[in-house]
C-alpha positions in Angstrom: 7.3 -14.6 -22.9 4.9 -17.4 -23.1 3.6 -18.9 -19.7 2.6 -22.6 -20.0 1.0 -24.4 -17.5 2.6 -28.0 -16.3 3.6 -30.2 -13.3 7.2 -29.2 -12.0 9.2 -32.3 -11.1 8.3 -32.2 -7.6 4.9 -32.4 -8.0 5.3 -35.8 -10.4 7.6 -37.1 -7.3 4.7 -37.1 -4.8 2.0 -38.2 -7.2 4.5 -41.4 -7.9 5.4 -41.7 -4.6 1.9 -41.8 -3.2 1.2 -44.9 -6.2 4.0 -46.6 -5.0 2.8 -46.4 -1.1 -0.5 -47.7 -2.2 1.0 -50.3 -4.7 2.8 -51.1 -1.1 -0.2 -51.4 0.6 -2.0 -53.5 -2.0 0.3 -56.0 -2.5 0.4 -58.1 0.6 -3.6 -58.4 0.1 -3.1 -59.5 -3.2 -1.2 -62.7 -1.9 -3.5 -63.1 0.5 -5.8 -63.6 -2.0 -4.1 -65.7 -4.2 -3.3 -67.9 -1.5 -6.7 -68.5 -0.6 -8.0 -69.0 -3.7 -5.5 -71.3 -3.8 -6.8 -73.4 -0.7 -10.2 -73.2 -2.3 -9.1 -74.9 -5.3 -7.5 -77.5 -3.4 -10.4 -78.2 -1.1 -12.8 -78.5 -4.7 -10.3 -80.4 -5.8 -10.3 -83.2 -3.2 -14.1 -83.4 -3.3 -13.8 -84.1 -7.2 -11.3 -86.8 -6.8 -13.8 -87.8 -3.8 -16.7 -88.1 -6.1 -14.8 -89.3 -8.7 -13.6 -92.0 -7.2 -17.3 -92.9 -6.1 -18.4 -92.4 -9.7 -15.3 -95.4 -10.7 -16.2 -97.9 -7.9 -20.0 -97.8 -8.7 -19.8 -97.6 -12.8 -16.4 -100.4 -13.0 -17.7 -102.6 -9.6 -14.2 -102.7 -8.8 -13.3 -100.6 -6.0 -11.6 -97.7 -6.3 -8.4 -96.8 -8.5 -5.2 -97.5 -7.7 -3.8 -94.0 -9.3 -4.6 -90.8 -9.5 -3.8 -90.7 -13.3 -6.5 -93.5 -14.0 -9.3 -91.1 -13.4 -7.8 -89.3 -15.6 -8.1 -89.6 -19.6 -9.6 -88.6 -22.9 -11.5 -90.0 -25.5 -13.9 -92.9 -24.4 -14.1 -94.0 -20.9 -12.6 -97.4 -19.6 -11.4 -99.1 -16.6 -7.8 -97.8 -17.3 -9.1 -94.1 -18.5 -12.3 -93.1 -17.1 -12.3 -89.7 -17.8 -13.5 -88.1 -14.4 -11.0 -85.3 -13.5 -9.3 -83.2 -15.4 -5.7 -83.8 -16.4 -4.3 -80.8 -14.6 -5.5 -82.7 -11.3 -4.4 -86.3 -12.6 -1.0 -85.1 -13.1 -0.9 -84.2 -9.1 -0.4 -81.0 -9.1 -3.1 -77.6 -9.3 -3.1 -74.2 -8.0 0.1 -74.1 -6.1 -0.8 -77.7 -4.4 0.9 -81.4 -4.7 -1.8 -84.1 -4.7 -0.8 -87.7 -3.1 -2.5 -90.6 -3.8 -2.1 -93.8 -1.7 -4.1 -96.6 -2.5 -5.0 -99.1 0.3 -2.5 -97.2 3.2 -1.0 -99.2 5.4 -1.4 -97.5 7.9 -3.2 -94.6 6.7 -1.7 -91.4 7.6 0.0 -88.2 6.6 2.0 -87.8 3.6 4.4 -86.0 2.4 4.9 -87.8 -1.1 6.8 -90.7 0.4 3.8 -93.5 1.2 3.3 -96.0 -1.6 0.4 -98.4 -1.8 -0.8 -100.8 0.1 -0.5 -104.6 -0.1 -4.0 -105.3 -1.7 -5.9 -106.5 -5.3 -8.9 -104.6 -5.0 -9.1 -101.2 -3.2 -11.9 -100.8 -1.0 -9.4 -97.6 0.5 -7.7 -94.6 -0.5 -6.3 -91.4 1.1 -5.5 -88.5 -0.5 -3.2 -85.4 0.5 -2.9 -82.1 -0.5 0.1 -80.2 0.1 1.4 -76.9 -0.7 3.9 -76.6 -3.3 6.9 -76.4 -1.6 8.2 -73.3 -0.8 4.5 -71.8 -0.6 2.8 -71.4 2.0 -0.9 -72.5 3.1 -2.9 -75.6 4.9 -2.5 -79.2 4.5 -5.5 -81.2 3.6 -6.6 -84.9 4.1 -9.2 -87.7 2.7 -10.1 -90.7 2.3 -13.0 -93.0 1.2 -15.1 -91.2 3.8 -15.1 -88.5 2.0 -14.5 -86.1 5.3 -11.6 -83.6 4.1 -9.5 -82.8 7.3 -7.2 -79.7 7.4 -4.1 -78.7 9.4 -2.4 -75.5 9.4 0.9 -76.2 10.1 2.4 -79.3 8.9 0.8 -82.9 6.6 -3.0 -83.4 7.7 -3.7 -87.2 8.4 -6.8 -89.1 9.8 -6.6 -87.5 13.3 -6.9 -83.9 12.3 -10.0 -82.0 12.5 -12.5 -81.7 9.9 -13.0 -78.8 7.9 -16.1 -76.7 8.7 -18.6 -76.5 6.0 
C-alpha cells in the first residue's frame, strides 16, 4: 500500500475556521475605514465648492451662484457653466454624502434638503450642507461664504455648531 501525505478534513476545518474568525475581525475595521474616508471626502469637498465659489464671484463680478450645478460644466467656461467642480459634486451627491445648496438662506441654518433659496437678485450668501446618505452613518457638515466648515456628530450641522479642527 501506498502512503500519501495530505490534510484530513479536520485539519482544513480549523485552517477555514481560523480565516473566517479573522475575516470577522477585519471587517468592522474595514467600515471604519470607509466611513472615514468618506468624511474626508466630504470635508474636501466643501472646501472645493468653498473655493469655487470664490473663484465664480471674483472671475464673473456677480456674487456667488445660485446652484450647485452652475459650477459645474464642460467645455468652455461661462456664467451659466464655469467649470469649477466636478460633475460628481454638481450633481449633489459624493462618497456616501448629499450636498445642499441654499443660496441667500433666510435664515441660514441646518438643512436637511428642504430649504430653498432666498428672496435675493444677487447672492452675496450661500450655505452649504453635507449629509450622510441616508441610511449611512457619519457627521453632518456646514458652510457658508466664510468658508468655516462646522461639523456635528449627531444630527444637520448649522451656523451654531463648532468648527472643525484643522
Amino acid at each position: 500500500m501506498k502512503t500519501e501525505k495530505a490534510f484530513s478534513l479536520i485539519e482544513l476545518l480549523i485552517v477555514v475556521a481560523i480565516i473566517l474568525i479573522i475575516v470577522a475581525i477585519a471587517i468592522p475595521d474595514l467600515l471604519k475605514s470607509r466611513q472615514s474616508a468618506n468624511a474626508a471626502s466630504a470635508v474636501a469637498s466643501l472646501r472645493t465648492v468653498n473655493s469655487a465659489e470664490v473663484t465664480y464671484a471674483s472671475t464673473y463680478n456677480t456674487g456667488y451662484t445660485f446652484a450647485l450645478s452652475v459650477l459645474d460644466g464642460q467645455g468652455i467656461s461661462s456664467l451659466g457653466n464655469a467649470c469649477l467642480i466636478d460633475s460628481i459634486l454638481g450633481s449633489g451627491q459624493k462618497s456616501g454624502y448629499l450636498f445642499y445648496y441654499v443660496a441667500c438662506p433666510a435664515p441660514p441654518g441646518p438643512n436637511d434638503g428642504s430649504m430653498s433659496n432666498g428672496p435675493c437678485t444677487t447672492v452675496s450668501d450661500y450655505q452649504l450642507s453635507g449629509n450622510p446618505v441616508p441610511g449611512s452613518t457619519g457627521n453632518y457638515y456646514y458652510t457658508d461664504a466664510s468658508g468655516v466648515i462646522r461639523l456635528n456628530n449627531s444630527t444637520y450641522a448649522g451656523p451654531n455648531d463648532s468648527p472643525l479642527a484643522g
